[in-house]
Structures are given as C-alpha cells and as structure tokens.
C-alpha distance (Angstrom), angle and dihedral (degrees) to the residues before:
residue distance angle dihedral
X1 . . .
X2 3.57 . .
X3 3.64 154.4 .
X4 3.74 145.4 -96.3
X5 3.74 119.7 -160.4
X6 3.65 128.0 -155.5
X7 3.83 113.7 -133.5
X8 3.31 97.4 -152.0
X9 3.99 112.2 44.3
X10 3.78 93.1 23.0
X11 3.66 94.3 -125.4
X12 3.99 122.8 146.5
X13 3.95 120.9 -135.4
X14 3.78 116.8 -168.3
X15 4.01 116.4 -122.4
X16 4.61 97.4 -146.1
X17 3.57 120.7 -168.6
X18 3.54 90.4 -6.8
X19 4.30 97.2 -51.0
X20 3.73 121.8 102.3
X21 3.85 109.9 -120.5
X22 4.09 101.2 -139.5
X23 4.02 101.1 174.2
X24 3.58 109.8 153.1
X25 4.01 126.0 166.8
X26 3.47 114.1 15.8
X27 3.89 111.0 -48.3
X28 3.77 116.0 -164.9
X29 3.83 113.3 -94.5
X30 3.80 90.1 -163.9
X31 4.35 95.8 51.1
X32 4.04 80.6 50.0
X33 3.46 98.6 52.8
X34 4.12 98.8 43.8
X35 3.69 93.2 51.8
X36 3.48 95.1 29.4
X37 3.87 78.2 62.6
X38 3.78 98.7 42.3
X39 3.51 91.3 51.6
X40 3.87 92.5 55.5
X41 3.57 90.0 51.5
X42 3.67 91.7 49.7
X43 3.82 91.9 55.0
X44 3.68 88.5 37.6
X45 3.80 87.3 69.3
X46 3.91 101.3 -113.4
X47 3.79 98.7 119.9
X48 3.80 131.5 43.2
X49 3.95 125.4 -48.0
X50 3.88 112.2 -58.4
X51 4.05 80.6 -119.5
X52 3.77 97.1 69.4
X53 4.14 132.1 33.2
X54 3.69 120.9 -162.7
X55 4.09 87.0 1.0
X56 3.87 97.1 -64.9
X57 4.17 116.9 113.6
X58 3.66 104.6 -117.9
X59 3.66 93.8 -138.2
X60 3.88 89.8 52.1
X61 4.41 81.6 51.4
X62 3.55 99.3 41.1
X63 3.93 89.6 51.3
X64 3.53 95.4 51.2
X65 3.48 83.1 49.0
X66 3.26 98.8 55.3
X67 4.04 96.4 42.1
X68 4.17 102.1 45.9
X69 3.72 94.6 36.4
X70 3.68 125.8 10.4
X71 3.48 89.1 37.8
X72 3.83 118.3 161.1
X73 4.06 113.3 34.5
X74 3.65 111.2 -172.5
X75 3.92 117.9 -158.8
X76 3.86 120.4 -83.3
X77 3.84 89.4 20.1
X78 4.28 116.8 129.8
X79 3.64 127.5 -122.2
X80 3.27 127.8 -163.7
X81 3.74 145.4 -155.5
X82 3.74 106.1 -153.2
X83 4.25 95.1 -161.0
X84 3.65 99.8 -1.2
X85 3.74 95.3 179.0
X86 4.02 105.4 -173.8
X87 3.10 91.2 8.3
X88 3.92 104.9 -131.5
X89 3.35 98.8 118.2
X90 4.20 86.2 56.2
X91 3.18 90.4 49.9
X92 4.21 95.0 50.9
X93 3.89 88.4 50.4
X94 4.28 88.4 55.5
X95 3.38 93.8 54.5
X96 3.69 96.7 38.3
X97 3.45 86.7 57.4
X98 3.60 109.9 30.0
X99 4.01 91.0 161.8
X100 4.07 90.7 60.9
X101 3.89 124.0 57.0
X102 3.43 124.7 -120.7
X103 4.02 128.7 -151.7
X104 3.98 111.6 -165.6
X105 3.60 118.4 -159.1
X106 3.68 147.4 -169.3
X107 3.26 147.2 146.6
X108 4.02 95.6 -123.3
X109 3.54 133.3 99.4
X110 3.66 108.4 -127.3
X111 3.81 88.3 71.5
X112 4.41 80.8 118.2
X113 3.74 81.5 64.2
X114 4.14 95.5 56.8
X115 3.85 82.4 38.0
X116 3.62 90.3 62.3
X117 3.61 96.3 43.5
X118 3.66 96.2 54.6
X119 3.75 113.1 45.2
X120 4.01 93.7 116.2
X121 3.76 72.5 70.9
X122 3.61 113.9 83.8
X123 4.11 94.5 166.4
X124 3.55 91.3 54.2
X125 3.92 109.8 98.5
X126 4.27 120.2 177.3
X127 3.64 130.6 -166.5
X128 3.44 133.2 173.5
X129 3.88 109.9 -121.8
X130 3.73 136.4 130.6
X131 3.87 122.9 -101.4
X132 4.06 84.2 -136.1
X133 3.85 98.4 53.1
X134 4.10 97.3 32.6
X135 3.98 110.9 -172.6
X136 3.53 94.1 -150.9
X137 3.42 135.2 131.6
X138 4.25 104.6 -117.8
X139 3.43 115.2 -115.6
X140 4.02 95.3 18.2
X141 4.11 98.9 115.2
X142 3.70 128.3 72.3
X143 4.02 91.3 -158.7
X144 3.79 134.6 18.8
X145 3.58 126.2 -154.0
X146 4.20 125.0 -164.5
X147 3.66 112.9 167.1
X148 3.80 114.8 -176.5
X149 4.18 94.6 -25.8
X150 3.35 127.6 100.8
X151 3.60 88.3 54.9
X152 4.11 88.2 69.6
X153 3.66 89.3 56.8
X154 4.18 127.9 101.2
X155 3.91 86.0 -113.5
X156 3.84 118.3 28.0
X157 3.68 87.3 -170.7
X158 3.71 102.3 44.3
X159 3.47 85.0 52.2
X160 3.26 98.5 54.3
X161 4.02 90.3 44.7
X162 3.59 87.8 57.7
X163 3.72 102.5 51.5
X164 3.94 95.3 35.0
X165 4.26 89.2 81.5
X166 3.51 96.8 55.1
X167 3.72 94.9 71.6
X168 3.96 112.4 86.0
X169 4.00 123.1 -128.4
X170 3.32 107.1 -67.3
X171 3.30 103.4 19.1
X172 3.98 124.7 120.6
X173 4.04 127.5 -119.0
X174 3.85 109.9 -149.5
X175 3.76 117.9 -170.6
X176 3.61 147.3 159.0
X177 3.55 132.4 -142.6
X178 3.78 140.6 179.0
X179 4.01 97.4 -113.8
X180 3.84 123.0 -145.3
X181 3.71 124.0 -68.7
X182 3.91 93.2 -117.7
X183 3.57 81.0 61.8
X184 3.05 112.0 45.8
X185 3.98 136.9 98.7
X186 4.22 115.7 -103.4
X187 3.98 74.8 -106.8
X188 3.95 104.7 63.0
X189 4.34 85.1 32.3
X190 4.04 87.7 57.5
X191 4.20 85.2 48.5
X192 3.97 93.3 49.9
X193 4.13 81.9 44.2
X194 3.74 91.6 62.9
X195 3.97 89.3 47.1
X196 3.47 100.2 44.6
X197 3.85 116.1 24.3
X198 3.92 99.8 21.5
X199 4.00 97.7 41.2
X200 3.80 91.2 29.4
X201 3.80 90.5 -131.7
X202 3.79 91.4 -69.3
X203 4.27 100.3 95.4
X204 3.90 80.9 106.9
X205 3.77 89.3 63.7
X206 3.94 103.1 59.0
X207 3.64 126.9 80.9
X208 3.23 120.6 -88.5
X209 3.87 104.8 -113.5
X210 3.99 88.9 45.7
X211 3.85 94.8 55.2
X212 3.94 84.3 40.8
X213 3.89 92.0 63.1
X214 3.71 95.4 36.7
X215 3.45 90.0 55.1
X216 4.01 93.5 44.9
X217 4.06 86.7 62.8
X218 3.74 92.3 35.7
X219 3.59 82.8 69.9
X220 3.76 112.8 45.3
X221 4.12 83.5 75.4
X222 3.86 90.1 36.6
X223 3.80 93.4 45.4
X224 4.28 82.4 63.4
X225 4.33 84.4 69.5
X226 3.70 92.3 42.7
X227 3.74 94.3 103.1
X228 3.75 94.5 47.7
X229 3.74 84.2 48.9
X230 3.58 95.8 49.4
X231 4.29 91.4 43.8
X232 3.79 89.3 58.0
X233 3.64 99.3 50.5
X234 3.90 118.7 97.4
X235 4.30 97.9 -149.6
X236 3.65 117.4 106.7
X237 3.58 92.9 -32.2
X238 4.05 110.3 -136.4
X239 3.53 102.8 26.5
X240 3.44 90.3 113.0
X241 3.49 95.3 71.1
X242 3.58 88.1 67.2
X243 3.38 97.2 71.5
X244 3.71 135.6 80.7
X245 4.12 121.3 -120.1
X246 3.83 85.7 -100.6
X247 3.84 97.8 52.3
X248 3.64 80.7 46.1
X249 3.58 100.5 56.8
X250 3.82 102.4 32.1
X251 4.22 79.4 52.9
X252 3.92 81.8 57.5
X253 3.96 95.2 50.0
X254 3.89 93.3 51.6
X255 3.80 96.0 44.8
X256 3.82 90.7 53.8
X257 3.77 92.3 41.2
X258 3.76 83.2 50.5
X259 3.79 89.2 59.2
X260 3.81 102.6 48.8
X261 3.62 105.2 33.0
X262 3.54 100.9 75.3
X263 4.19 129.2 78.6
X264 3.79 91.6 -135.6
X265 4.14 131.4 39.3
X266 3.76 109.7 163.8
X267 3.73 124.4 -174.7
X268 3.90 117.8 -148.5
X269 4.15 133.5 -170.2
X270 3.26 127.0 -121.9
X271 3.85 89.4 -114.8
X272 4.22 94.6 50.5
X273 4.15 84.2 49.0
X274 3.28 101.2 53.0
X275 3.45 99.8 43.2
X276 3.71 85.2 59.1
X277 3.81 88.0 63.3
X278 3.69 94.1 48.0
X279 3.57 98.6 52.4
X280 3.57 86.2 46.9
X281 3.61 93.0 63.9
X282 3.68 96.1 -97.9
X283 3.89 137.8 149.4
X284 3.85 142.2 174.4
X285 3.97 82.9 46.9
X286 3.73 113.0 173.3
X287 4.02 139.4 140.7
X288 3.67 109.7 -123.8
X289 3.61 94.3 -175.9
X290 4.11 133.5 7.9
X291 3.58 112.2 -57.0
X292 3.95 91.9 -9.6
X293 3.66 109.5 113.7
X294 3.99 133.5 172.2
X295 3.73 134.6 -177.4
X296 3.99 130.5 171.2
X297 3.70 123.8 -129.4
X298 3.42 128.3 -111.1
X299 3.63 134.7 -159.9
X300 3.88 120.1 -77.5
C-alpha cells in the first residue's frame, strides 16, 4: 500500500498491490466490472491462448503495429496502451521496444494479474485509469495505441477528445473502432446481429458464466461458417490455417463473448472518425485496415 499525490490539485491516489489507482470523474462501474470479468476468464484459461486474441499472434499484431504506424521509436520516448485490457499486447510493445517505456492502462481490476506476468519487464509501467478521464500529462507520449476501446465507453467521442492531447507533436494516434453497419462486411453485420437482434441488446446483463456457456453452444453451429468468415476477412490472410479446429473454435467463443459482454458497443463512420482526428489537431489521417485508423499530431 501506498499513495501517489498530485502536485497540483493536492489530491491523493492509492498505489494497490503494487498499481496506482488514478480514477478521476466518474468512471463506469458497470464497463469495469464486464471486462474486469472477461479478463479473468481470459487468464482463467476459458478462451484462446494468452498469445493470440481473436486468432491473430500478438507479436505478429504488435509488429505490424509498430512497422505501418508507430513507426520510428526513439529511446526514452513513452508508449502507451490507452485500454490495454489483458494486457499482452502492452506487454509485446515493451519488449519490442526495450529502449522506450511503456505505461499500460485500463480501467479493470486484474491489472495485479498483468503485473505479475510481466516483471522480467522493467519498462513496462500499469495504472489503473479510465480512457475517458486520462491522468496524463498532454503532450507527454510519442505514440498512442487504442485497440478495440473507446468504442466501450459512454461517449466514443469524448473519449477520444480526451485522450487525443496526450500525444506530443509529431507523434501518431492509432485506434480501432467498430465502423458503421452500412459499412461494414456481411462478417462484422452477422457480429452486430448476435448483439443486437439475437441477444436483444441485453448479453451485457447476464452473468458471466451463463453467457459463457450459451455462447460455447452458440458456436458449435456457428463454428460450421467459420471458414467463410475467415475467407472474407482482409487481416493477415491465411493465418487461419495455422491453427487447429480447437484454436479455431475457442477463437470463436472469445470474439462473441467480446461482443456481448460489455454495456456499450458503438459503431462509428469513417466520416464521424476522422473528423475526430481533425479537430484534434491531426493530419496524415487514414484507415489502413477496417476500423483501424491512425493520424499524427500536429502542433496547436
């Protein structure tokens, strides 16, 4: 136990089990629960390997990553992971770039858990914070990373507002976003169709083990499309036939479990999104892949 204290409002955050606890403003209780839940089950062993998510190797994602969009990371420079979730992909960028440092944070409380995992990793920091209420210093990070987060928030947008300033001149934004229905793939359309028409809206509201078996027998039929699914994506085509029937299916489980379990899942347009990053005082905006979006910062 311990304490951090803020030198210029005077206010007093507690450092637990080793992570300091930064909540300001008034973070949602239910979005910490669901994932906090998710992430338990993840590290629990009831989805797919810790080393992939949604199928893809997270040191084949955090190098692409790192190549098309971060690009050049000079020594001393920060990273972070705005929403970092399990935290594997965090912990892929420290060691990919053991000359930069790398702050990890989420709004979750198995955070000790990614602690424990990672303390071969001395430039590997972790607070708990929330994406929406950042406690950051603005222009203090040469990169930003946001992988499937602000999305789950009450206000994609105000999210997005609030973590824009905390990357310096210069620096890129990289983010990812569920994109609009009217366009979007059969693929994502079919994933928003288990959310919305199948679930009613209301997956968010079960307990966690119940939608965990639904979903496991939801997807013996599903796991019959899978290939179809898998053809008509435009990631990394073939990795998928890398992987065994199980690591397909238990893939499957997570990615649907990743679609009910949390209170919020909005879907944004190209148009709304990069508007964002304009206003933000952004340029070289551009989405390099579906719902994957980066922009670079340019002076005020």
């Amino acid at each position: 136990m311990g304490a951090l204290l803020c030198s210029r409002c005077g206010q007093s955050f507690p450092i637990v089990d080793g992570i300091p606890r930064l909540l300001i403003g008034k973070e949602s209780q239910e979005v910490k629960q669901a994932f906090s839940e998710q992430w338990k089950l993840r590290y629990g062993g009831c989805f797919e390997k810790e080393s992939r998510v949604f199928w893809l190797e997270n040191s084949e994602s955090v190098k692409y990553l790192s190549e098309s969009l971060i690009q050049a990371v000079q020594p001393g420079d920060w990273l972070l992971d705005g929403g970092c979730g399990s935290g594997e992909k965090s912990r892929e960028l420290a060691r990919l770039h053991p000359q930069a440092q790398v702050l990890a944070m989420d709004i979750s409380e198995t955070l000790p858990v990614l602690a424990g995992k990672s303390r071969d990793l001395a430039n590997l920091h972790i607070i708990q914070a929330d994406v929406s209420h950042p406690p950051l210093k603005s222009g203090r990070f040469a990169h930003i990373v946001s992988i499937g987060v602000l999305h789950h928030t009450p206000d994609t947008a105000k999210a997005f507002r609030a973590l824009a300033p905390c990357v310096r001149p210069g620096g890129n934004l990289v983010i990812w976003l569920y994109p609009h229905p009217t366009e979007s793939p059969l693929y994502q359309r079919f994933y928003y169709f288990v959310r919305d028409r199948l679930f009613r809206k209301q997956g968010h509201a079960m307990p966690a083990l119940k939608r965990l078996t639904l979903l496991r027998l939801l997807c013996l039929p599903v796991f019959l499309l899978l290939p179809l699914f898998l053809l008509s994506t435009t990631i990394q085509k073939g990795f998928y036939q890398k992987l065994s029937l199980r690591d397909l299916y238990h893939g499957l489980v997570f990615l649907l479990y990743d679609d009910l379990a949390p209170l919020y899942q909005h879907r944004h347009s190209r148009l709304e999104v990069r508007n964002w990053y304009y206003e933000s005082q952004f340029e070289k905006v551009s989405e390099l892949q579906l719902g994957l979006y980066v922009g670079r910062r340019v002076a005020a």
